[in-house]
C-alpha positions, 0 to 999 in steps of 0.5 A: 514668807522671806523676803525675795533678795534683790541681785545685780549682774555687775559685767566686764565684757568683750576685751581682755578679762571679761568676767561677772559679779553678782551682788546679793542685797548689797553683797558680793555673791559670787564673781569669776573671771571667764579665763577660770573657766575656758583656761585662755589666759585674759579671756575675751569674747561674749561673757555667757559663761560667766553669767551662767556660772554666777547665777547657777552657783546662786540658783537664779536665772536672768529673771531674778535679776533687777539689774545689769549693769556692764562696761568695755573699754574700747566701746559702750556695750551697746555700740560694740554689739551693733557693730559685731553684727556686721564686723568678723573680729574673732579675739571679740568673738569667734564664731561659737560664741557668736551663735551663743550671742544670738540666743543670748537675751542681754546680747543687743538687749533693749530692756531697761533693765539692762545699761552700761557705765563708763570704765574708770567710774567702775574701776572707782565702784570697785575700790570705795564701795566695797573698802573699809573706809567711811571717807576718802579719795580714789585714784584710778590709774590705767592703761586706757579707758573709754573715750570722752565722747562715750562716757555719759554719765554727769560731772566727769569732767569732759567739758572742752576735751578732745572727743576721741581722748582716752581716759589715763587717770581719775581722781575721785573723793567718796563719802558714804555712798556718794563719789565726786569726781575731781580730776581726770588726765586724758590721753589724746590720739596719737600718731603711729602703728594701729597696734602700738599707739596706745604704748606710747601714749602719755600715761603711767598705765600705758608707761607701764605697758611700753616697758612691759612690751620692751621687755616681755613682748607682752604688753600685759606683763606689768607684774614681771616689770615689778618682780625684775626691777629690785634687780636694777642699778639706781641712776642708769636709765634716765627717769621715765616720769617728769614734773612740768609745771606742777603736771606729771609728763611722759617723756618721748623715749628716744634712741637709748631705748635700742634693746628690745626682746625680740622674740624671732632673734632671742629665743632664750630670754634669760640668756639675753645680753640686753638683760641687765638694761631690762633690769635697770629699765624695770627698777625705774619705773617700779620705785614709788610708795603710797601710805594708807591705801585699800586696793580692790584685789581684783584691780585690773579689768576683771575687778569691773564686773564688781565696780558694775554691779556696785555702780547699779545697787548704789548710783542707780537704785539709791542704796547705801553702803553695807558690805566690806570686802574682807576676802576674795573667795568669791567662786564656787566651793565644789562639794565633796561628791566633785572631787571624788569623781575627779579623783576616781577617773581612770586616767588619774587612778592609773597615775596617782593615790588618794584617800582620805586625811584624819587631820588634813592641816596637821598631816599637810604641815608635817610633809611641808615641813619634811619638804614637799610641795603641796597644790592645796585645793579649798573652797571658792576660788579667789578673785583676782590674780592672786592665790589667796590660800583656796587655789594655792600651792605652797612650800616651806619658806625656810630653805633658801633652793625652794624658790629655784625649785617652785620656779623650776620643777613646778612653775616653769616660770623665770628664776628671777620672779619672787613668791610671796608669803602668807603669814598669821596675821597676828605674828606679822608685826615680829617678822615684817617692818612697819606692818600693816594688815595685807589680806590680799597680798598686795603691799610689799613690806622689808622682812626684819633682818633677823627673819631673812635666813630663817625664810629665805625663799620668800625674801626678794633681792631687795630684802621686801616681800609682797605679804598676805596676813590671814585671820581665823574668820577669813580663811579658818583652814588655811589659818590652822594650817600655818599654826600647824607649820607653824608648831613643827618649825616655829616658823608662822608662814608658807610660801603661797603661789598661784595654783597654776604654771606659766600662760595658765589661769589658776585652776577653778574645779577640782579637775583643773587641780589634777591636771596641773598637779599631774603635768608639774613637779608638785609632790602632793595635791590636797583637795578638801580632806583628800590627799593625792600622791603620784604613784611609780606608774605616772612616769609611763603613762601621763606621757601616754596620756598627754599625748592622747589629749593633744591627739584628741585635741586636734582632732576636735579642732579640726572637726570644728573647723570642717563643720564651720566651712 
């Protein structure tokens, strides 16, 4: 008899990004964020559906598991439930889900199967247990974290700390399987509206979000900080970082800072004249380089879930280290009979044709080449912020207006925000400078300058772009279809950008593909081995069909609403 594996549920639960991470004797199984599968952009609330996916892509239950380790920043689980039972706080959990909770073993559970980690020793899981690196250091830099009073677990450094500080930064050297903690920078409490304390601060996370606040109205916008900030002046804005007796600071920011975005006054954010100050302020706090790093390519909260579950298999039950994360394709590969159901439904024959590709990847590099753009849909979904080459659509690099069309027709996003290419990895070294492997498209790099008009739509202002190198054994299909593109135009690299527009997750199942390819400018959608094309009649009816949604929407939330009073 094969001996029964042994699983631990690594969660991130509650606050923004709840998702789930189930690890298989020592290796990530399968792992989701819980906005793929309600289509709420940095989803909160109970994290049900998370679970529920993991274990059902494994075909366990919750009895299988020997293990479940969780964490949220703004309390202990634990706490955090007891106080939800008397406190109505719906972006915490509305009132389904808090009938859901209420049948839910793990919610208010006492098992000692079951327990929680602090948040920046899960951030720190995330990164060394599952990188390449035998040896090193970890550096965790954040927002915000938990409080010192809530963080239990030894040596982490918060003797003689203030009990309501907040954790900004942590340093930690590994060996093996073993983490030390060296160093942490706390964030005490400071004076000011309920909703802006954690803005101001003094840490780089929270520095980020301030700027990201100033400029978006959002403070979770810290990626269009880095894509505005090539577009700055050096030397106009006074530094927003110091150095004071060895210690980094946080300057106060004073009345200079006088040009927020104000949404209820600019409606038009591209059309604002504090424009080119949001510029200047973005190229300020971007500039920084760090060498010989591996980023865990899920780093914000939803990349808890795996540092949870490697807390549990490696601190908690003693094991050692075994598993390299390679790839990020961590979601459920929906299986051919799926997508033909979602291509064949009503609404979509009457609006788009499908059939069946010989030769998906060399017919795909031919209309790429011709200039289409593509959503392209391949098994498990990518953990993490990035499209990877599973939930992507992609373009052809060479025409410098592709950009503006993505951005425009398809995307609806600001014309200022890059894409990134995704190249053979082999062939990286002829087009990037000083290059390194980058399968998660996380490191910038400076495109040679005999390559910047030979791909000119994924070449920043600055001349860099964000990279993601592919190998044969990490994702097969995408691979042959940049040799593909590659044979056609001599050119081994696609533009790749998330399959989504603006405000929405990447899409998950094969009908959250549809759905967007339907409602964009998207000339093909590839699912699998099937290709789809819009045929003359989407023009009448996805109008008519939109509405009806919208119309059946509202009606739902209103009979909800009804039920609930």
């Amino acid at each position: 008899m094969p001996k029964k594996p042994a699983y631990v549920l690594g969660i991130n639960a509650y606050d923004h990004d709840v998702s789930a991470c189930l690890i298989r004797d020592g290796a990530v199984a399968f792992a989701i964020n819980k906005e793929r599968i309600s289509r709420d952009k940095h989803a909160t609330g109970f994290y049900q559906s998370v679970v529920d996916y993991c274990l059902a892509a494994e075909g366990i239950t919750l009895n299988d598991i020997d293990l479940v380790v969780r964490n949220c920043y703004v309390l202990p689980v634990e706490d955090l439930e007891t106080r939800m039972v008397s406190a109505d706080v719906p972006e915490v959990m509305n009132d389904d889900e808090r009938s859901q909770a209420a049948k839910h073993p793990l919610y208010l559970s006492r098992s000692n199967k079951v327990m929680t980690v602090s948040h920046h020793l899960a951030h720190a899981y995330s990164a060394f247990a599952v990188c390449p690196f035998e040896e090193g250091a970890v550096m965790v830099v954040d927002g915000v974290g938990n409080y010192a009073a809530d963080i239990a677990e030894p040596a982490q450094l918060t003797e003689r700390v203030n009990p309501l500080a907040r954790e900004a930064e942590s340093y930690y050297r590994f060996a093996g399987s073993r983490l030390e903690t060296l160093k942490k920078v706390w964030l005490d409490p400071v004076r000011g509206f309920l909703s802006d304390e954690f803005y101001y601060m003094p840490g780089l996370g929270a520095l980020y979000s301030r700027v990201s606040s100033y400029i978006f109205a959002d403070w979770n916008k810290c990626g269009e900080v880095m894509g505005l900030g090539p577009y700055g002046r050096p030397g106009t804005i006074k530094p927003l970082l110091a150095m004071k007796n060895g210690e980094l600071s946080v300057p106060e920011w004073g009345v200079e800072f006088g040009k927020p975005w104000l949404v209820d006054r600019e409606r038009n954010w591209e059309a604002s004249p504090s424009m080119r100050h949001w510029e200047d302020l973005s190229r300020q706090v971007r500039e920084a380089r760090f060498e010989n790093i591996w980023i865990q390519p899920a780093a914000g909260d939803d990349g808890v879930a795996i540092g949870c579950a490697y807390y549990g298999y490696l601190a908690v039950q003693k094991n050692q280290r075994s598993f390299v994360m390679n790839h990020a394709y961590t979601g459920v590969a929906y299986d051919d009979k799926r997508v033909r159901a979602a291509a064949n439904r009503n609404q979509v024959r009457l609006q788009a044709k499908s059939r069946r590709s010989d030769d998906i990847c060399r017919e795909t590099a031919r209309l790429l080449a011709e200039g289409n753009v593509f959503g392209w849909f391949q098994g498990g979904s990518e953990f993490g912020p990035r499209a990877l080459g599973n939930r992507s659509i992609l373009a052809d690099p060479r025409k410098a207006q592709m950009k503006d069309i993505v951005n425009k027709r398809v995307k609806h996003r600001q014309a200022f925000r890059p894409f990134a290419p995704v190249v053979l990895a082999e062939r990286a070294h002829e087009i990037f400078e000083e290059h390194r492997e980058s399968p998660f498209m996380l490191l910038t790099e400076v495109v040679r300058p005999e390559w910047r008009d030979r791909i000119p739509a994924i070449v920043h202002v600055d001349g860099t772009a964000r990279v993601q190198t592919v190998r044969r054994e990490q994702n097969e299909r995408l691979y042959r279809l940049l040799q593909e593109f590659d044979a056609i135009t001599g050119v081994p690299v696609l533009l790749n950008t998330s399959f989504n527009v603006k405000g929405e997750p990447i899409v998950e199942t094969p009908e959250d593909a549809i759905r967007c390819f339907l409602s964009t400018g998207m000339d093909y959608l590839v699912l699998r081995d099937l290709i789809m094309r819009k045929t003359p009649g989407h023009r009448i009816f996805a109008p008519i069909i939109s509405t009806y949604s919208d119309v059946a929407s509202l009606v739902r939330t209103t009979v909800t609403a009804e039920m609930h009073r």
